[in-house]
C-alpha positions in Angstrom: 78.5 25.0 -32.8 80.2 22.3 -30.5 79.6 25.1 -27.6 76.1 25.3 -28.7 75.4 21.1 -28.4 76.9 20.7 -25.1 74.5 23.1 -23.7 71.9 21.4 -25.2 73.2 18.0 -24.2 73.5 19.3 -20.5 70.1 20.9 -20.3 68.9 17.4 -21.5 70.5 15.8 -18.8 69.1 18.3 -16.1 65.6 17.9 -17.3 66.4 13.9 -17.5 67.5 14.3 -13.8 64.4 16.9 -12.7 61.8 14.1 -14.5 63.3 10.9 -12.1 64.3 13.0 -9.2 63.1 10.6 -6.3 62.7 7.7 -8.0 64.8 5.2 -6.4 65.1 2.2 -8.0 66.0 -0.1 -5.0 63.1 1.4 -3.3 60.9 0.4 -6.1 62.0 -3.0 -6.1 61.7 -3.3 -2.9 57.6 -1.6 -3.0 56.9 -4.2 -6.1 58.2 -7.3 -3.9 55.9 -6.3 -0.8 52.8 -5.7 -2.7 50.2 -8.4 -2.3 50.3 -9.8 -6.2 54.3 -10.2 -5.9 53.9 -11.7 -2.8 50.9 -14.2 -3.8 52.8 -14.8 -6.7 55.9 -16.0 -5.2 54.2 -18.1 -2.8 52.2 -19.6 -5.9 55.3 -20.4 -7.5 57.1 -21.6 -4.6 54.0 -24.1 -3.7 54.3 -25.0 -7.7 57.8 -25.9 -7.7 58.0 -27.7 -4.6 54.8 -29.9 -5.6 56.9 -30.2 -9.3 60.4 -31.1 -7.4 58.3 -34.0 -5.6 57.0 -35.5 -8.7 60.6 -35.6 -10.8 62.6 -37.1 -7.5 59.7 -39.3 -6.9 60.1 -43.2 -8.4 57.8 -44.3 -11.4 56.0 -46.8 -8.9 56.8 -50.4 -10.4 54.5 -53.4 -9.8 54.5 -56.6 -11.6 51.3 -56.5 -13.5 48.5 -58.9 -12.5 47.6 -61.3 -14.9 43.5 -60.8 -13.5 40.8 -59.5 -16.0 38.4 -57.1 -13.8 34.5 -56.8 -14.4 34.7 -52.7 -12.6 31.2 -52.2 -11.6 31.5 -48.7 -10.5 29.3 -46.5 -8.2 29.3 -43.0 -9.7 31.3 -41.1 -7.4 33.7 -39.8 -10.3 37.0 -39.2 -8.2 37.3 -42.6 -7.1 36.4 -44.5 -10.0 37.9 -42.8 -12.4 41.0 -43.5 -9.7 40.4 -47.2 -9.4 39.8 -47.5 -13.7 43.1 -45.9 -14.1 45.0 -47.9 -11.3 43.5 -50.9 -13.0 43.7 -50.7 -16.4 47.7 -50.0 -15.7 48.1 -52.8 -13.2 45.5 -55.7 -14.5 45.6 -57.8 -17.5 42.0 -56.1 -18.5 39.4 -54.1 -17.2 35.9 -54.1 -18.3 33.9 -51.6 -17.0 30.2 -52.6 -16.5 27.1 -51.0 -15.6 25.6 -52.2 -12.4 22.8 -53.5 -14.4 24.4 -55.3 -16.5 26.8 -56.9 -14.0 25.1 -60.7 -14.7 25.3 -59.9 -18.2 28.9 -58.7 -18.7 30.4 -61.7 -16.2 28.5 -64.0 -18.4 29.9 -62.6 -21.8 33.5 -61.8 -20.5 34.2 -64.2 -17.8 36.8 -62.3 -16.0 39.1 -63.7 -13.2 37.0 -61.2 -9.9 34.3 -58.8 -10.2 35.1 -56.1 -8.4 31.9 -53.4 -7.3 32.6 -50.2 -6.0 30.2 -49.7 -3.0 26.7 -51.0 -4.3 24.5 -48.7 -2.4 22.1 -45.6 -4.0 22.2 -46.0 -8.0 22.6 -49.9 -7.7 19.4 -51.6 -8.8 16.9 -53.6 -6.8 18.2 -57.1 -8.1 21.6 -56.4 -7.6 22.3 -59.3 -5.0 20.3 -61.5 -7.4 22.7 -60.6 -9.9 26.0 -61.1 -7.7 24.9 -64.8 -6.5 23.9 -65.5 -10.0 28.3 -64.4 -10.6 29.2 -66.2 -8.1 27.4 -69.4 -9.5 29.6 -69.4 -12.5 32.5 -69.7 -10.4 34.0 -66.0 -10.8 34.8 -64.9 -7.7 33.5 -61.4 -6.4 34.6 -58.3 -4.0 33.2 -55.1 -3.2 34.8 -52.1 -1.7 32.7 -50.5 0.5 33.7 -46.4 0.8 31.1 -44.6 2.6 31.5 -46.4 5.8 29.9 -46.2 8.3 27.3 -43.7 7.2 25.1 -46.4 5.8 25.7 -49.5 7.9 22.1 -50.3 8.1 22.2 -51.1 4.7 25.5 -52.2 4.3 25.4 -55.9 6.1 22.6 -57.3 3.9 24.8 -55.8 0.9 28.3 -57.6 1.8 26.8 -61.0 2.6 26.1 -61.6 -1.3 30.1 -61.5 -1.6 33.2 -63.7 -1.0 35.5 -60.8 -0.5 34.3 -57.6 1.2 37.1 -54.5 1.6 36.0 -51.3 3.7 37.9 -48.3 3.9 36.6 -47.6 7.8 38.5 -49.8 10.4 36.0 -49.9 12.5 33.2 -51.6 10.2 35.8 -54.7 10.2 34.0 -56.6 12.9 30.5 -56.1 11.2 31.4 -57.2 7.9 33.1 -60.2 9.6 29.8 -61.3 10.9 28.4 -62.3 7.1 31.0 -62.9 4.9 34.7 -65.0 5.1 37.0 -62.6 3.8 37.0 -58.9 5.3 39.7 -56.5 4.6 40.4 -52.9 5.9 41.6 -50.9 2.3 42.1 -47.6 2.8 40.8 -44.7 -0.3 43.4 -42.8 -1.9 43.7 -40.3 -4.7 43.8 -39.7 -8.4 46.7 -37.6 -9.1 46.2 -37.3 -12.6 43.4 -35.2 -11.5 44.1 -33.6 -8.6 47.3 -31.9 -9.1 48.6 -28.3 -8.0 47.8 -26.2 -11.3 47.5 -22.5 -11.6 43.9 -21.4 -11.6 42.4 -17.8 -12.7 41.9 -15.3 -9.8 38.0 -16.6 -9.7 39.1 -19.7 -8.0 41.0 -17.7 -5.6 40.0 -17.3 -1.8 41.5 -17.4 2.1 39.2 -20.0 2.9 37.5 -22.8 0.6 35.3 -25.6 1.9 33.4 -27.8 -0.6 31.0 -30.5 0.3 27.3 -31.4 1.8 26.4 -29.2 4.7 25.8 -32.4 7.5 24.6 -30.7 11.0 27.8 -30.8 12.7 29.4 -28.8 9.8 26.6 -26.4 10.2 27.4 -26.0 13.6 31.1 -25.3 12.8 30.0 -22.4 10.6 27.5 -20.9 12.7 30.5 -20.6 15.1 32.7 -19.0 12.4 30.1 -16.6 10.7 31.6 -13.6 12.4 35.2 -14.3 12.0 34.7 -15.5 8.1 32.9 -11.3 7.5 36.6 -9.8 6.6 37.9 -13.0 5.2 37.6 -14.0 1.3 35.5 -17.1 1.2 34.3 -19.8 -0.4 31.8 -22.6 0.6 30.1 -25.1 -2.1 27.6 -27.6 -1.8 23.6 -28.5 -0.4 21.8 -27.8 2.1 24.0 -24.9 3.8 20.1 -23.0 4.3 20.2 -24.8 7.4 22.5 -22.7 9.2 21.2 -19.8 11.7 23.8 -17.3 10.5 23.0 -18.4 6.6 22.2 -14.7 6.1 26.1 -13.9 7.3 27.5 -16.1 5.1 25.3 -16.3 2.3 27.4 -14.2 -0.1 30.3 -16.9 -0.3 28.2 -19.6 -0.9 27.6 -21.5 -4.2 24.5 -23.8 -3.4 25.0 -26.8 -5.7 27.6 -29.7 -6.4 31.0 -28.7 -8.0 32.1 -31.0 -10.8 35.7 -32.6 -9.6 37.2 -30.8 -12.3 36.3 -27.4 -11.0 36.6 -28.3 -7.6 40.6 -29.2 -8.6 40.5 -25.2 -9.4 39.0 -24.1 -6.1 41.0 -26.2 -4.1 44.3 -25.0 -5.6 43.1 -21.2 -5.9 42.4 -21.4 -1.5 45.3 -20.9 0.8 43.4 -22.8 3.3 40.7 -25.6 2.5 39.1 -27.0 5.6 38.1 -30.3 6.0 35.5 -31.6 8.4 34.7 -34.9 8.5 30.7 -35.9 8.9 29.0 -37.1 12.2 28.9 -40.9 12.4 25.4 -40.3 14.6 22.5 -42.0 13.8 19.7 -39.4 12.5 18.3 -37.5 9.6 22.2 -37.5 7.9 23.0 -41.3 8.4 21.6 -44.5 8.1 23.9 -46.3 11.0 21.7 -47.3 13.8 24.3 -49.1 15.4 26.3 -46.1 16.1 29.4 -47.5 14.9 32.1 -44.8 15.2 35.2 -43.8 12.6 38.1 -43.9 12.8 39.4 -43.9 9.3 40.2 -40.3 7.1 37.7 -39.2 4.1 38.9 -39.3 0.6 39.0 -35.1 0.8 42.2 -35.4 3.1 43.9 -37.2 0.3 42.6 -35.0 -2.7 42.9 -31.7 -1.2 46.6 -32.7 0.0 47.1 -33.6 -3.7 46.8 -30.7 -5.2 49.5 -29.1 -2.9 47.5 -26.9 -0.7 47.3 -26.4 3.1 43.9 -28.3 4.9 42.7 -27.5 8.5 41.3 -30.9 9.2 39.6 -32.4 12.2 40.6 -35.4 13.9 40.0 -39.0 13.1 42.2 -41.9 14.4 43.9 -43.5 11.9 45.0 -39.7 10.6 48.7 -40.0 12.1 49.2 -43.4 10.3 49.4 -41.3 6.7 50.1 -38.2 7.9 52.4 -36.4 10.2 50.5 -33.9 12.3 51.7 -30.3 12.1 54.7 -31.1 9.6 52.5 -32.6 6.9 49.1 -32.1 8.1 47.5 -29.5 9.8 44.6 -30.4 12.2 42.3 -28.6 14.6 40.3 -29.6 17.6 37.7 -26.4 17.8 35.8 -23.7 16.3 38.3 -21.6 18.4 41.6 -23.9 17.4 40.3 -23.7 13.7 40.2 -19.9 14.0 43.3 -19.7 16.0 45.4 -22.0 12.7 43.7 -20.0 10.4 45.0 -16.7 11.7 48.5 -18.3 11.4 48.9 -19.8 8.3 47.6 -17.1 6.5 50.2 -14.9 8.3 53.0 -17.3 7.8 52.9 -17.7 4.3 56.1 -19.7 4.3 55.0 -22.2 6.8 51.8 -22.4 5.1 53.3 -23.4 1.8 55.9 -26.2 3.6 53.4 -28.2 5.1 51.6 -28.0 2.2 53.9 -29.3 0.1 55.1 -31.7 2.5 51.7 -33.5 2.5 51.7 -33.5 -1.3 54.9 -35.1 -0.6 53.8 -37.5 1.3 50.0 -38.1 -1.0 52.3 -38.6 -4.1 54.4 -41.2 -2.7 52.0 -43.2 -0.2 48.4 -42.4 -1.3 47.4 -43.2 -4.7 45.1 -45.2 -6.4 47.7 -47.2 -7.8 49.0 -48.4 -4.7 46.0 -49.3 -3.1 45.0 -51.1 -6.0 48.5 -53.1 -6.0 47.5 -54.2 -3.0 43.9 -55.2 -3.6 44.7 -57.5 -6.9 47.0 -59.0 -4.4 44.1 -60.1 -2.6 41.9 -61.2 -5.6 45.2 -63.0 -7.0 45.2 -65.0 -3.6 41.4 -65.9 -3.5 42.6 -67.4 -7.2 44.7 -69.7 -6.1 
């Protein structure tokens, strides 16, 4: 009987051996870790944990908080003011948000130490100014932050001469502003990171190459360029007007024609491995209202938000880019359609380096480029107007 078991014992083992002959279990460690979802899941966490390291070794930022009460007239463009509500309501003594039409109103009813408008251009009714001089009559003092500079500078003058303080994210509109009102002040935008922030995002929001935004004719032109290189690529492109290209037909399969709420754009922008940012001609023409010609010189709110949610941007070029980012250690910028392909090719072979100076500019956003700093700094300006 014990004869009889060991046989069968042994036989079991044979067949045991015969069924994982050639299954090596190094070997299939080894094919697991090089398959593309291991390897896009490390890189995902990596990117994760580096943005989640910054955040814990980073300072709570600690400013005295202003004893101003803010009327907030904001402009509608939902990833700065819900930025500049939050900064405020943390750092000021109140904050009443107001609609533009009520701005007369509201000052009347609250009396606040400032108003503070948020670019009053587009949605801003006809009597606005009439309503500003009529703030400024009851001895509040007022400011306006001017961020789409200096797309709209035919507008813009007539605008900033109804205030005492005017603050302009574009250096190079200084000098203008200067010309019709005493206090001018170069602030640049920043970021909300309590909405963008690197997140894991379902495999829809995944792609090579994401760009989100209006399709102005120098990005048009860029895209014509990279129609043929983009064919093998996964891609995806958001936003109006993107008919105009010539190639259109190429591309037309990765493109969503209409805006992206921020909240979904957070998604895409942490699902791409690359999101390129191209700032918009400052020409005078059918995409601008800036007769003048005034260049820029200062970077877009994208550069900040895409940055903050901890993924790699191609960028073009502006000035005032090295003074808040370090070229090729935290930023990544191009010069070409060719350069652009050329960095693309790169970083998406270099999945490492890709993922370092990513989170390196997150670093960098987290600590320099928020909201609540800039808005430190622009109560410091209302406080001294106070006094």
């Amino acid at each position: 009987m014990r004869y009889r078991s060991r046989k069968i014992r042994q036989r079991s083992r044979r067949r045991s051996g015969r069924r994982h002959r050639g299954r090596n279990p190094v070997r299939q460690r080894a094919a697991i870790r090089s398959g593309p979802g291991f390897q896009t899941g490390w890189a995902e966490g990596w990117r994760l944990g580096a943005c989640q390291g910054v955040i814990q070794q980073t300072p709570a930022l600690s400013v005295a908080r202003s004893p101003l009460r803010i009327l907030y007239v904001p402009q509608g463009f939902h990833a700065i003011d819900d930025g500049v509500i939050s900064a405020l309501e943390s750092s000021s003594a109140q904050v009443i948000v107001a609609p533009a039409a009520q701005t007369r109103q509201l000052a009347e009813q609250h009396r606040p130490d400032a108003v503070l408008v948020m670019n009053g251009l587009h949605v801003f009714p006809g009597d606005h100014p009439e309503q500003i001089r009529a703030v400024r009559a009851m001895g509040i003092p007022t400011a306006i932050w001017f961020v789409d500079d200096p797309y709209v500078t035919d507008e813009t003058p007539g605008v900033a001469a109804n205030y005492d303080i005017v603050f302009t994210h574009e250096r190079s509109c200084l000098p203008l502003y200067q010309q019709v009102c005493p206090q001018v002040h170069h602030l640049p935008l920043a970021v909300n990171p309590r909405v963008f922030q690197p997140m894991r995002v379902p495999p829809e929001y995944q792609s090579d190459i994401c760009f989100i935004g209006v399709a102005f004719w120098n990005r048009v032109r860029l895209f014509d360029e990279l129609a043929t290189y983009l064919q093998d690529k996964k891609v995806f492109i958001a936003g109006s007007h993107w008919d105009r290209m010539t190639r259109y037909p190429d591309l037309a399969r990765f493109i969503r024609s209409e805006w992206i709420e921020v909240p979904e754009t957070v998604k895409y922008y942490n699902g791409a491995k690359i999101v390129i940012n191209l700032h918009r001609t400052t020409e005078a023409g059918s995409d601008n209202r800036n007769s003048r010609n005034i260049g820029a010189v200062s970077i877009n709110p994208r550069t900040y938000e895409i940055a903050a949610c901890g993924t790699l941007q191609l960028t073009d070029m502006r000035a005032e880019l090295p003074e808040h980012y370090e070229i090729g250690s935290e930023i990544a910028a191009f010069n070409s359609a060719a350069d652009l392909m050329a960095k693309i090719d790169f970083y998406l072979n270099n999945e490492a380096e890709r993922v370092k100076v990513a989170a390196r500019s997150f670093r960098r956003t987290f600590q320099n480029h928020t909201f609540d700093r800039r808005i430190g700094r622009l109560l410091e300006v209302l406080e001294s107007n106070r006094r």
